[in-house]
Legacy VTK file of the C-alpha trace (Angstrom):
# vtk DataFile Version 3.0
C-alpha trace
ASCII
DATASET POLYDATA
POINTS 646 float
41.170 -6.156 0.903
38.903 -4.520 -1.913
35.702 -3.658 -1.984
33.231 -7.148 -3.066
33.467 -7.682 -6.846
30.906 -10.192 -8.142
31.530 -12.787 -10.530
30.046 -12.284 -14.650
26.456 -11.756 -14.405
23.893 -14.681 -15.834
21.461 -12.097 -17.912
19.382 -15.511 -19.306
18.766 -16.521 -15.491
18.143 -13.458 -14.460
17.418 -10.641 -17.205
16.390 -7.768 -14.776
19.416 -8.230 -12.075
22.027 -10.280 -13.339
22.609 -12.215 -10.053
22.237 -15.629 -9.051
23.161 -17.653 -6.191
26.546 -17.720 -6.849
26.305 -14.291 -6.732
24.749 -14.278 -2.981
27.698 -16.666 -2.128
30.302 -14.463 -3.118
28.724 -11.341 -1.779
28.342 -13.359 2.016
32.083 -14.846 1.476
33.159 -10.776 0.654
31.422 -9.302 3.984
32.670 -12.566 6.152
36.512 -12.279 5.113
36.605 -8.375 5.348
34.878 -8.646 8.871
37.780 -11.299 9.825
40.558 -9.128 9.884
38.862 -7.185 12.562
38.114 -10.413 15.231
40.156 -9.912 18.386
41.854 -12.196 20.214
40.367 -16.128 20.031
37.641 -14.169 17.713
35.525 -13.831 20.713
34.971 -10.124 20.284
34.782 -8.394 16.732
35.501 -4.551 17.137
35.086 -2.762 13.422
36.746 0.338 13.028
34.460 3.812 13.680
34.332 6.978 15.667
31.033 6.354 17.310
29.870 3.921 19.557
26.728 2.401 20.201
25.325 3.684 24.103
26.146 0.033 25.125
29.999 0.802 25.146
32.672 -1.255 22.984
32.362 -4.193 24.674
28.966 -4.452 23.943
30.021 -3.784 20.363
32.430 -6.392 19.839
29.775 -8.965 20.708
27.514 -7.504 18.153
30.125 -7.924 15.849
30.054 -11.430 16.825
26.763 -11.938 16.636
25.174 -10.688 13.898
28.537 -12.014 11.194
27.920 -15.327 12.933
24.182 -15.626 11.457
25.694 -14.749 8.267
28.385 -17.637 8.242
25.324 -19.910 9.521
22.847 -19.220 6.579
26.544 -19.415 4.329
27.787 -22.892 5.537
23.849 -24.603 6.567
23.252 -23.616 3.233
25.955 -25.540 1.517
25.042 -28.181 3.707
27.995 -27.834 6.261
30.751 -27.376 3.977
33.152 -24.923 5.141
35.845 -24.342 3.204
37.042 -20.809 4.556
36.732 -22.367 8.402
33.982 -20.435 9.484
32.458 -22.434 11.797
35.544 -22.882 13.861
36.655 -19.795 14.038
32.757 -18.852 15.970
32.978 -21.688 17.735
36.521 -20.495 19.457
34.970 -17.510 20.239
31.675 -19.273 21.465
34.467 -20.875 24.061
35.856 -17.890 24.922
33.238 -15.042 24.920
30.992 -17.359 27.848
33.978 -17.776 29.401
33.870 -15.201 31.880
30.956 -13.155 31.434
30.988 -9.029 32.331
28.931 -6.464 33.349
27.319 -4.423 29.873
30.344 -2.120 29.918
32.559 -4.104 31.963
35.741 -4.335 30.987
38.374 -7.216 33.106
42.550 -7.295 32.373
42.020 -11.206 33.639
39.636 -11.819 30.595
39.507 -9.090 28.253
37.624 -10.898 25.774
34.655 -12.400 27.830
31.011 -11.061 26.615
28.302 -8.783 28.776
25.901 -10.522 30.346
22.389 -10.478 29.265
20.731 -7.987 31.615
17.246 -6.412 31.486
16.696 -4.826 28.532
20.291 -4.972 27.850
22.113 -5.091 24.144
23.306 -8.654 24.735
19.665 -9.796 24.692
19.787 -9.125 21.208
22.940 -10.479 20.279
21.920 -13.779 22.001
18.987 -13.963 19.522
21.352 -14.337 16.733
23.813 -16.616 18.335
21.347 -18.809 19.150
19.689 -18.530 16.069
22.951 -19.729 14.148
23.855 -22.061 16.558
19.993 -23.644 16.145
20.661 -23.818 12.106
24.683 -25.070 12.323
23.488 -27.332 15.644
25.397 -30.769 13.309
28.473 -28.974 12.467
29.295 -26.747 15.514
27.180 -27.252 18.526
26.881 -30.886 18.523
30.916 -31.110 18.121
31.289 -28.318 21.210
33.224 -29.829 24.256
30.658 -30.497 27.188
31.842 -27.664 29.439
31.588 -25.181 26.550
27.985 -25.986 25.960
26.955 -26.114 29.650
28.288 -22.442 30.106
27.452 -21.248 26.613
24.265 -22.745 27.602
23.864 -20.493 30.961
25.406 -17.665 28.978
21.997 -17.922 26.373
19.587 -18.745 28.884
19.869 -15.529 30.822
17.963 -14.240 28.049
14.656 -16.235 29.267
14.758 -15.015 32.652
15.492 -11.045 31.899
12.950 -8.505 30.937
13.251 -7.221 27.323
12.331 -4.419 25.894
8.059 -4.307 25.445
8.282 -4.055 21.539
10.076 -6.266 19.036
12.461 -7.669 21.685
10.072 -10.165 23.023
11.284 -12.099 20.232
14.499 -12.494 21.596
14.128 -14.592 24.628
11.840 -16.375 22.087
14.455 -17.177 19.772
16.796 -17.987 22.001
13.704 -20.465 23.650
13.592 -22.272 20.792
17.125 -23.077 20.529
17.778 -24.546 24.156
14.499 -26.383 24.390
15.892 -28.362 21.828
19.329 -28.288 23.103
17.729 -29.554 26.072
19.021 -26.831 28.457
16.347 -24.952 30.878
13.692 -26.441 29.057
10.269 -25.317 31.088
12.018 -21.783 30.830
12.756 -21.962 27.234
9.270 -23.517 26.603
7.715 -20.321 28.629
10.042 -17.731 27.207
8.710 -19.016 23.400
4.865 -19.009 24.605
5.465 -15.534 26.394
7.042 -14.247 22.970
4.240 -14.997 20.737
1.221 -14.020 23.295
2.865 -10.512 23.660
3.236 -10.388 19.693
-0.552 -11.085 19.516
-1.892 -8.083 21.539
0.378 -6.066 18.830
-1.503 -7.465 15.638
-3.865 -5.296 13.571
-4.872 -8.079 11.258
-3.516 -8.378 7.014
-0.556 -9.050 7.977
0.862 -5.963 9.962
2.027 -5.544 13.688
2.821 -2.390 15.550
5.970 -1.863 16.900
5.059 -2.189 20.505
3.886 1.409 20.332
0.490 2.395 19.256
1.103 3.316 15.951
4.458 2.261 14.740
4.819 0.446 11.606
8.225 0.056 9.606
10.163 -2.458 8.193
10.387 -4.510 11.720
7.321 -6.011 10.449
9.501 -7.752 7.931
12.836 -8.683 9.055
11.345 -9.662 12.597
7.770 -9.724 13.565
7.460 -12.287 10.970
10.752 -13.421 10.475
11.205 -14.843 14.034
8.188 -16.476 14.560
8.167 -18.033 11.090
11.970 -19.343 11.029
11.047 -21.074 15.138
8.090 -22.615 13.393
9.941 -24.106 10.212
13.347 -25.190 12.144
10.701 -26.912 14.246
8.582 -28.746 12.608
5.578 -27.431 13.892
3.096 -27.037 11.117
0.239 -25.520 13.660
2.544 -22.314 14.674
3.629 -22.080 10.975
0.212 -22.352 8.982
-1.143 -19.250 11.573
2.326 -17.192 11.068
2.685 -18.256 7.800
-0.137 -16.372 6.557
0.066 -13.889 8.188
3.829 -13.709 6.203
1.709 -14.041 2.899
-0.524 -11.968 4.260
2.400 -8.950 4.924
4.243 -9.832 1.391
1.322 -9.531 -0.312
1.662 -6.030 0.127
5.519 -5.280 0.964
6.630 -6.484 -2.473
5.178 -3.283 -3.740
7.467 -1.362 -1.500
10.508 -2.222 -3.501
11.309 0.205 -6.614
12.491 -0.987 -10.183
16.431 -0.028 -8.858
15.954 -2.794 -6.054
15.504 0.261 -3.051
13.123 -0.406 -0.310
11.000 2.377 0.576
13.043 4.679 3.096
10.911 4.783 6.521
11.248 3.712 9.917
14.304 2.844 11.817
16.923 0.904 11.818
17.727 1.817 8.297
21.178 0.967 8.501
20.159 -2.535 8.287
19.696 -2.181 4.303
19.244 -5.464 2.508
17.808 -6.934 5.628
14.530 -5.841 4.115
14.737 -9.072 1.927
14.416 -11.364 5.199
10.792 -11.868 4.632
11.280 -12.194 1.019
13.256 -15.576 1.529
11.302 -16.421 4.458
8.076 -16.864 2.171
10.079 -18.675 -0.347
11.559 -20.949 2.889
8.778 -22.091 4.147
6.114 -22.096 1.365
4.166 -19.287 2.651
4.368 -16.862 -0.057
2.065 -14.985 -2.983
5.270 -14.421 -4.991
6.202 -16.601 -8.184
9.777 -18.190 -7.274
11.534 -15.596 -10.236
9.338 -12.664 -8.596
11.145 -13.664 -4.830
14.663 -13.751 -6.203
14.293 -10.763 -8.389
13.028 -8.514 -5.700
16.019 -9.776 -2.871
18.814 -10.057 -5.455
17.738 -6.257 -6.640
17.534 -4.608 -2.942
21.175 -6.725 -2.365
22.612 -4.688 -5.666
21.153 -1.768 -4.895
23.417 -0.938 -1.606
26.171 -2.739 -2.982
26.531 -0.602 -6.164
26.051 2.161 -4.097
28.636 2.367 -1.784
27.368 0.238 0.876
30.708 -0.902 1.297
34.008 1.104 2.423
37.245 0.885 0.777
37.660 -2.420 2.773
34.672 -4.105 1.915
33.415 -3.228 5.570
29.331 -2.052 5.395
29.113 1.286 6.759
26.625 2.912 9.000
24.277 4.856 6.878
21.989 4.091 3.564
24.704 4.029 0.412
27.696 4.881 2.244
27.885 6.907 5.296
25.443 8.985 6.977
25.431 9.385 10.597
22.334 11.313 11.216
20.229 8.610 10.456
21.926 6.109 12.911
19.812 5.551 15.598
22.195 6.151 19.512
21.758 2.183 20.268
23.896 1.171 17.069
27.421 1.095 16.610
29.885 0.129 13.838
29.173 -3.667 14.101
24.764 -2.858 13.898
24.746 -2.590 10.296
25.300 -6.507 10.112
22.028 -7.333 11.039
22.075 -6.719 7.098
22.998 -10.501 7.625
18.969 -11.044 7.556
19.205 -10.610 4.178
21.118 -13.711 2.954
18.323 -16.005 4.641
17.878 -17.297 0.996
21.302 -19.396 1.004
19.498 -21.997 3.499
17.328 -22.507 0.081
18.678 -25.386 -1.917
20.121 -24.900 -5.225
17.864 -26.758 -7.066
15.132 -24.731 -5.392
12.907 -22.651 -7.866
13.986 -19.626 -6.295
17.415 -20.046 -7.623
16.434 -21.882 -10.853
12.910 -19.985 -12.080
13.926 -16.817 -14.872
13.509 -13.684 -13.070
10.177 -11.966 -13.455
9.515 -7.917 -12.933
8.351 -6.545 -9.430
5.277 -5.239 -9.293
6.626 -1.707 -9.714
8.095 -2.980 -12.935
4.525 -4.006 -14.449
2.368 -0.727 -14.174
1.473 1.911 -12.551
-0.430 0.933 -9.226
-1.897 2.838 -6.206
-2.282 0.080 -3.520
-4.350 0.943 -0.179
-2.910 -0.674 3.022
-5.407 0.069 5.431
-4.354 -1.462 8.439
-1.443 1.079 9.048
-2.932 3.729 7.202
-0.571 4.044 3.811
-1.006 4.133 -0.067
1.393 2.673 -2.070
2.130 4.650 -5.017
4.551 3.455 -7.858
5.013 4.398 -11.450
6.336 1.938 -14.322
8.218 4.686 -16.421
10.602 5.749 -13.373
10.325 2.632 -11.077
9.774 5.156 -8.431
7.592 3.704 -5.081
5.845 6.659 -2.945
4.744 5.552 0.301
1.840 8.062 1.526
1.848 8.312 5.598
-1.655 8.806 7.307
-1.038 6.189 10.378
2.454 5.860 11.525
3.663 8.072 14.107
6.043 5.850 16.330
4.712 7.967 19.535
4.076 6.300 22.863
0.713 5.752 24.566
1.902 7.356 28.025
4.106 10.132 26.510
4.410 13.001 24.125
8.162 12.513 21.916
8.695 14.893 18.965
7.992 13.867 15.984
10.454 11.247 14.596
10.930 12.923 10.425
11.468 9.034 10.131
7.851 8.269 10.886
6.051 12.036 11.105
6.601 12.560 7.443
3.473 12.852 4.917
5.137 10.158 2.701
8.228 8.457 2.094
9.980 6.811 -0.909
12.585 4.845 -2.494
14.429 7.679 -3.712
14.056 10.247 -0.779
15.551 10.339 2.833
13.599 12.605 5.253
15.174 15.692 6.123
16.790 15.029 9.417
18.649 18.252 10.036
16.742 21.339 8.218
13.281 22.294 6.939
10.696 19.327 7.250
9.702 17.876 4.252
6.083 16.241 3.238
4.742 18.222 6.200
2.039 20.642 6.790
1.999 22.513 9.846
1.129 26.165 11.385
3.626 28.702 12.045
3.035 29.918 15.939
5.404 32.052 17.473
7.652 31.659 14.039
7.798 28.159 14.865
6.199 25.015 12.749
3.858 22.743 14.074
4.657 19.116 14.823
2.228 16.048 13.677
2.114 14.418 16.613
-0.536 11.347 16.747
-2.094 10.534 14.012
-5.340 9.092 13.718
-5.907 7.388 10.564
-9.242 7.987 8.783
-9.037 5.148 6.159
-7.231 4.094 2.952
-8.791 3.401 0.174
-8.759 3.094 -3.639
-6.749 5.759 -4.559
-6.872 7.978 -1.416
-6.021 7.959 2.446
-6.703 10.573 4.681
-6.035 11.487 8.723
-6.250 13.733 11.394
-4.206 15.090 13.574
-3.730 17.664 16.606
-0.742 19.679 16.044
1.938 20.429 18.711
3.761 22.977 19.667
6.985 21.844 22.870
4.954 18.790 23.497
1.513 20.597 23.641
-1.353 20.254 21.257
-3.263 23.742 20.900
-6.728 23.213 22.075
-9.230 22.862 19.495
-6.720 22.936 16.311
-7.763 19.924 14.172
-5.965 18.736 10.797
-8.088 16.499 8.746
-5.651 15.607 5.650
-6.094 13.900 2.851
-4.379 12.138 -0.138
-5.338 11.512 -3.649
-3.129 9.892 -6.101
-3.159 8.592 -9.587
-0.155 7.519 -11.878
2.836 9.845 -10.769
0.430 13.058 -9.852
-0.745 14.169 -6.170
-2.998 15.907 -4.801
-2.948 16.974 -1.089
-5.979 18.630 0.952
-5.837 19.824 4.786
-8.535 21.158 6.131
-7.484 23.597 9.484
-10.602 23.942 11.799
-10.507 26.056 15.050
-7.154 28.228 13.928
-6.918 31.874 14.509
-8.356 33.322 11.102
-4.675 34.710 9.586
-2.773 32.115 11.217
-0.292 30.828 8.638
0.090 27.190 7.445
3.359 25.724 5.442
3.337 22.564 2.899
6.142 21.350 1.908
6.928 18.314 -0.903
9.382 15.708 -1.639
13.218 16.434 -0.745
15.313 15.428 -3.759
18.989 15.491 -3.107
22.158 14.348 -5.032
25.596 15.565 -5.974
23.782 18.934 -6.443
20.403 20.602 -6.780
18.921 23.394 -9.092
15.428 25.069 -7.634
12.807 27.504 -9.541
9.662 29.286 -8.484
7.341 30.176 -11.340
4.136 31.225 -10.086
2.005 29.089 -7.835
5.244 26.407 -8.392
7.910 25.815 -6.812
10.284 22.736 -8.513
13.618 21.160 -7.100
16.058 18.930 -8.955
18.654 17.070 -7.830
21.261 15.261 -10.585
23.421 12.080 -8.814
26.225 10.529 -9.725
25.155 8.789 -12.898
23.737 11.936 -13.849
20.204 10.981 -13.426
17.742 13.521 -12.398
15.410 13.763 -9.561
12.592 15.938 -9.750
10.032 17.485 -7.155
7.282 19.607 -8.020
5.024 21.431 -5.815
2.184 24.028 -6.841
-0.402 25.394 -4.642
-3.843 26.082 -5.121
-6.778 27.013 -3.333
-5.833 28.786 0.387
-2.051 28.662 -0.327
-0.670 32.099 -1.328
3.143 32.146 -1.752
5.447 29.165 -3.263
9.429 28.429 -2.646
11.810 26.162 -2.356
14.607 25.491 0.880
18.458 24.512 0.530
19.033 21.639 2.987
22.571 22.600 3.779
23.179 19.035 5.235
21.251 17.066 2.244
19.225 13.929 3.133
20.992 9.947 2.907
20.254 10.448 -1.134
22.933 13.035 -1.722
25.187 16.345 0.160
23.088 18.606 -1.426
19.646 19.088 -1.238
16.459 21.210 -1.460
12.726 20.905 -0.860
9.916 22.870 -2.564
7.142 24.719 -0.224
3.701 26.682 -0.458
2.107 28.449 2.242
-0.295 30.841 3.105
-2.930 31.941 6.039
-6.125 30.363 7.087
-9.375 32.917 6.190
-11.693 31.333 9.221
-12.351 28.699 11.103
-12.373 26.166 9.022
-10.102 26.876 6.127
-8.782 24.570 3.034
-5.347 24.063 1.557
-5.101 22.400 -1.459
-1.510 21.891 -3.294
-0.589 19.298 -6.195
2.774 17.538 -5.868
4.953 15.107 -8.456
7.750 13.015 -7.475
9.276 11.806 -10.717
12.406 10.703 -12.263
13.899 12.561 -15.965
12.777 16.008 -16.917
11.522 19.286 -14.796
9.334 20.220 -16.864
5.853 19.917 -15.407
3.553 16.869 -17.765
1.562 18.374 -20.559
-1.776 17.365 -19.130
-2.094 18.971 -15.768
-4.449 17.468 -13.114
-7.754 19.170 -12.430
-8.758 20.381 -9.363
-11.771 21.966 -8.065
-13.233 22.651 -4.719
-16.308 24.122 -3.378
-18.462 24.379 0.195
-21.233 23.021 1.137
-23.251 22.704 3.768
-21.813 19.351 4.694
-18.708 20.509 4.383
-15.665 20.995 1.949
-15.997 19.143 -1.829
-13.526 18.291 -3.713
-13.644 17.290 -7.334
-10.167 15.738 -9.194
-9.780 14.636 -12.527
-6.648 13.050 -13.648
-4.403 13.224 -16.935
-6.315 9.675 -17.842
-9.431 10.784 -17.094
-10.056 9.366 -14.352
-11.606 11.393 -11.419
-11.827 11.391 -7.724
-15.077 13.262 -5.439
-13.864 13.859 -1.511
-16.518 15.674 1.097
-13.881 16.999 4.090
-15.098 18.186 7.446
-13.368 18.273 10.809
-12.190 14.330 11.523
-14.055 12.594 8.920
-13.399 12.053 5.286
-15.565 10.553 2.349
-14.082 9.618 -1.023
-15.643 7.927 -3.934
-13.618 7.015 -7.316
-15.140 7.521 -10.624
-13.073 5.902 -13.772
LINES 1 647
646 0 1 2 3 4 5 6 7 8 9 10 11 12 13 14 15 16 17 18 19 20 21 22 23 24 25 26 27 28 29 30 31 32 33 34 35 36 37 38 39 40 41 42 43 44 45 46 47 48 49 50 51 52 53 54 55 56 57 58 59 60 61 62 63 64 65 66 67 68 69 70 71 72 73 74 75 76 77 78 79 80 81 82 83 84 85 86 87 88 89 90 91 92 93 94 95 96 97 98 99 100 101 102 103 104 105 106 107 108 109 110 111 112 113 114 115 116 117 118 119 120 121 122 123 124 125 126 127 128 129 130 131 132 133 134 135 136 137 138 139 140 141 142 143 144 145 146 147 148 149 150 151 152 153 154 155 156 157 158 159 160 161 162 163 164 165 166 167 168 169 170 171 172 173 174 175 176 177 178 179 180 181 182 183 184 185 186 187 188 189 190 191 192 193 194 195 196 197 198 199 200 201 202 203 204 205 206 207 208 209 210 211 212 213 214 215 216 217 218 219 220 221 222 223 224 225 226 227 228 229 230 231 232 233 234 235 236 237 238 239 240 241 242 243 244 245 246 247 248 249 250 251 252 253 254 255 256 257 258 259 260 261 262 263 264 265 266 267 268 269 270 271 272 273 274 275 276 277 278 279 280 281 282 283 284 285 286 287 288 289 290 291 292 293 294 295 296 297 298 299 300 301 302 303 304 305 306 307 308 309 310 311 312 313 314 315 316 317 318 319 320 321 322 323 324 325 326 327 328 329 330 331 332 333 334 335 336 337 338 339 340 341 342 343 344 345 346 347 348 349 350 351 352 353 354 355 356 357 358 359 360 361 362 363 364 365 366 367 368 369 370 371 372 373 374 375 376 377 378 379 380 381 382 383 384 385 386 387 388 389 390 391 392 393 394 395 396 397 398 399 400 401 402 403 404 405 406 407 408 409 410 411 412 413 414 415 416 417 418 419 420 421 422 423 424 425 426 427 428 429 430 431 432 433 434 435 436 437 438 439 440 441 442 443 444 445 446 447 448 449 450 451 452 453 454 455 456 457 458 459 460 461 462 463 464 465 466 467 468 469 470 471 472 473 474 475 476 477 478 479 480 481 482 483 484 485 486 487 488 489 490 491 492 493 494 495 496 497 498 499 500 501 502 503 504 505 506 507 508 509 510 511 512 513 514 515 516 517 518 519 520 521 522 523 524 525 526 527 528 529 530 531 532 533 534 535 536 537 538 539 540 541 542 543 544 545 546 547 548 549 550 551 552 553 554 555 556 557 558 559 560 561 562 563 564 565 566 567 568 569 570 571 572 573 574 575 576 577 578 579 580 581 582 583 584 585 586 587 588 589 590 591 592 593 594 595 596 597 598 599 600 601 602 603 604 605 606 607 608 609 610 611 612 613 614 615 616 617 618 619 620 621 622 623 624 625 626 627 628 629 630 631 632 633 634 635 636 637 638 639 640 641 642 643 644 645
């Protein structure tokens, strides 16, 4: 079949996208009839095409495929209030039937039921798949479950409730024996376990919360778009299917809380910022969007909700989301396999399905009805602190371009050293720039020992504020830190400008230090070095022109820029601008400015103003932006002070 081709666009409805809910219908009707040609036999198991399995084998796959285009048809037909005119209810319930008929091993495969699912074992994939069955099966209970033969529901029902008495994974997955919980206590099916596996799910959330709306990933210090489409998302939807207002006033707000400040992570071309893992899920970043707008628990005007989920649906979708058979692909626009994380496989990306939580919204709902109004990268420049995990928000109104400044997500474990994860490590990410996974790091300052760069490591966060966020960290070198090396780093930003300070205390005086800036990559990349600058630009398809500038100032000596032979999930080819130079003592300062813009190379006509000095305290540093406003930071070892003069 072709690629999805939406119908006219509705420019009075909605002047900024062009899509409505008829729109979102077609889009979820386009993904569920490609995916259909690919079920297997009594559409038990759905294997989509691809080279490279997840590490939970094929079989494992095939249910995912299940799985995660069954909560997809759910929101579709629940949301049309059980109509069904392409049969896709019955087509999950036959394999509903079939895959609990005979349940494997994880990898198992049988000749006497090839079709059966795995089981769900400890910390097993099917855990995670039974989430979303049970999940659409909760929001379709009138028009599939409720119509199920009794035998298919008894072992359907034993199939799901394995899931309450297996051990997840201690992060996110807690929320999967939750989910499923909430489902069969109202199926009434292993109720006191259901009932414990929901209360179990939400105390082990709690120990995770930092307050304002933000969890950590299990680990200490790992924030990313799980916040979104499930720390919130799971709690909140088991609260409104429900009916308990108690659970859904407390995770409610903390939802308003979260989109209070998430909605500024989407950029004027619909992208989400690109951070964290799990990337491949796309659109699912919208989950939270609709989940305000579900259950009333939202800061966002109606116009505001739909304008932000409709533009991050477009975004992959015009972008080559979709293969030549209308199939989404593993990767960001279309295909990139070094950002797929080893547990997905060709069927993961469908988690995407998150996104289209909107179509359980009525029509007449003032999500679908208000005019589309601008995102708040659409309405001015802003620099937003977020505090809890340590970020600035950075966008700009003339390029729609969203920066997001990293001084407090690392993604490491308490009880072990990892390297760092460029998905996490990275000084910043945006909504126009991948990481660079295979090459020179980018947004990363480190010391060169033994020829080799430093890693970030931990990170401890030293506060966010207005217009500034700083850290420090210890850097590594194979999984050791180098005793008494301290980074204290710090941010300052204003409109589209940068500047970055790192102070190295406790380095061997002549020790050398590398910065490097933004990665822009594209159909193909131009680089210059002029001085104490170094500038990449990449051009993409529509011929548009990304630019990253990087000059050095005080400590740094040198400036340059590095090919990235494998480009980033923007583009093939690539390149990232650098600075470096040596540290003069103990304690010695690096200060660069950096621009991540959108248009022309050339660098803006009025430069920011930096100036530093030491004092006995410690190092000062004095900034004055293009619109006059300034910024005054004192810098010593671990500890940063910042005051904002406008």
């Amino acid at each position: 079949m072709p690629p999805f081709e939406p119908p006219p666009e509705d420019r009075s409805l909605s002047p900024v996208t062009g899509w409505t809910r008829v729109h979102w219908e077609a889009a979820a009707d386009g993904l569920l009839a490609a995916v259909r040609r690919h079920a297997g036999p009594e559409h038990a198991l759905i294997g989509l095409p691809g080279d490279r399995p997840s590490w939970s084998g094929p079989r494992s796959d095939g249910l995912e495929g299940y799985a995660r285009t069954f909560l997809l048809a759910a929101f579709r037909v629940a949301g049309a209030g059980g109509h069904d005119p392409h049969g896709l209810l019955p087509a999950y319930a036959e394999g509903l039937a079939a895959g609990t008929r005979r349940p494997t091993t994880e990898r198992g495969l049988t000749d006497a039921d090839p079709v059966s699912w795995p089981i769900v074992t400890d910390r097993g994939q099917a855990m995670v798949e039974a989430a979303s069955i049970a999940l659409a099966l909760r929001i379709t209970r009138p028009w599939l479950w409720d119509r199920l033969d009794r035998d298919v529901r008894e072992r359907a029902g034993t199939w799901l409730a394995r899931a309450l008495h297996r051990t997840p994974v201690d992060n996110n997955w807690w929320l999967f024996p939750l989910t499923v919980g909430g489902f069969l206590a109202e199926a009434g099916i292993d109720v006191p376990a259901a009932e414990r596996a929901v209360e179990r799910g939400l105390a082990r959330i709690e120990t995770w919360y930092r307050g304002d709306g933000w969890y950590t990933d299990g680990r200490p210090r790992a924030f990313d778009h799980y916040n979104g489409w499930a720390f919130h998302l799971y709690p909140v939807l088991h609260a409104h299917l429900g009916g308990d207002r108690q659970l859904l006033d407390l995770y409610g707000g903390r939802l308003a809380a979260h989109l209070d400040a998430c909605a500024h992570a989407f950029g004027a071309d619909g992208a989400p910022v690109h951070q964290g893992r799990s990337l491949t899920y796309r659109f699912a970043a919208a989950a939270p969007l609709w989940a305000g707008a579900l259950t009333g628990h939202t800061p966002l005007p109606p116009g505001t909700t739909r304008r932000l989920a409709s533009g991050a649906l477009r975004y992959f979708l015009d972008r080559g989301a979709l293969d030549a058979d209308g199939l989404l692909t593993p990767g960001w626009h279309g295909p990139y396999p070094p950002m797929v994380q080893p547990y997905s496989g060709p069927a993961s990306p469908y988690w995407a399905s998150k996104g289209f939580l909107g179509l359980l919204l009525p029509p007449d709902h003032p999500v679908w009805t208000a005019v589309e109004q601008p995102g708040p990268a659409e309405l001015g420049d802003a620099v937003r602190p977020l505090p809890r995990p340590g970020w600035l928000i950075q966008s700009t109104a003339a390029d729609g371009l969203v920066r997001l400044h990293n001084h407090g997500s690392d993604d490491q474990p308490a009880d072990e050293v990892l390297p760092d994860d460029p998905l996490y490590a990275r000084l910043a990410h945006s909504t126009a720039t991948g990481p660079v996974l295979d090459g020179p790091p980018d947004n990363h300052f480190g010391l060169v020992i033994d020829g080799a760069l430093t890693e970030r490591g931990r990170i401890r966060p030293l506060g966010a504020g207005d217009g500034w966020a700083a850290s420090e960290h210890r850097p590594r070198a194979c999984g050791e830190e180098f005793p008494g090396v301290v980074v204290t780093s710090l941010l300052l930003a204003a409109g589209a400008e940068e500047v970055h300070a790192h102070l190295v205390t406790g380095a061997e005086p002549g020790t050398e230090v590398r910065h490097s800036g933004w990665a822009v990559a594209g159909d193909s990349v131009e680089t210059a070095v002029d001085g104490p600058l170094a500038t990449a630009v990449a051009t993409g398809p529509d011929g548009g022109r990304l630019v990253s500038l990087l000059r050095h100032l005080d400590g740094y000596t040198t400036a340059a820029t590095d090919p990235l032979p494998s480009g980033t999930a923007f583009g093939p080819a690539g390149a990232v601008p650098r600075v470096s130079g040596r540290a003069a003592g103990p304690a010695a300062l690096f200060v660069s400015t950096a621009r991540l813009a959108r248009g022309t190379a050339r660098p803006p006509r009025t430069a920011v103003e930096v100036r530093t000095e030491r004092t006995a305290r410690g190092h000062r540093l004095h900034v004055r932006w293009p619109d006059g406003g300034r910024h005054t930071a004192l810098i010593t070892a671990g500890s940063v002070t910042v005051r904002r003069e406008d």
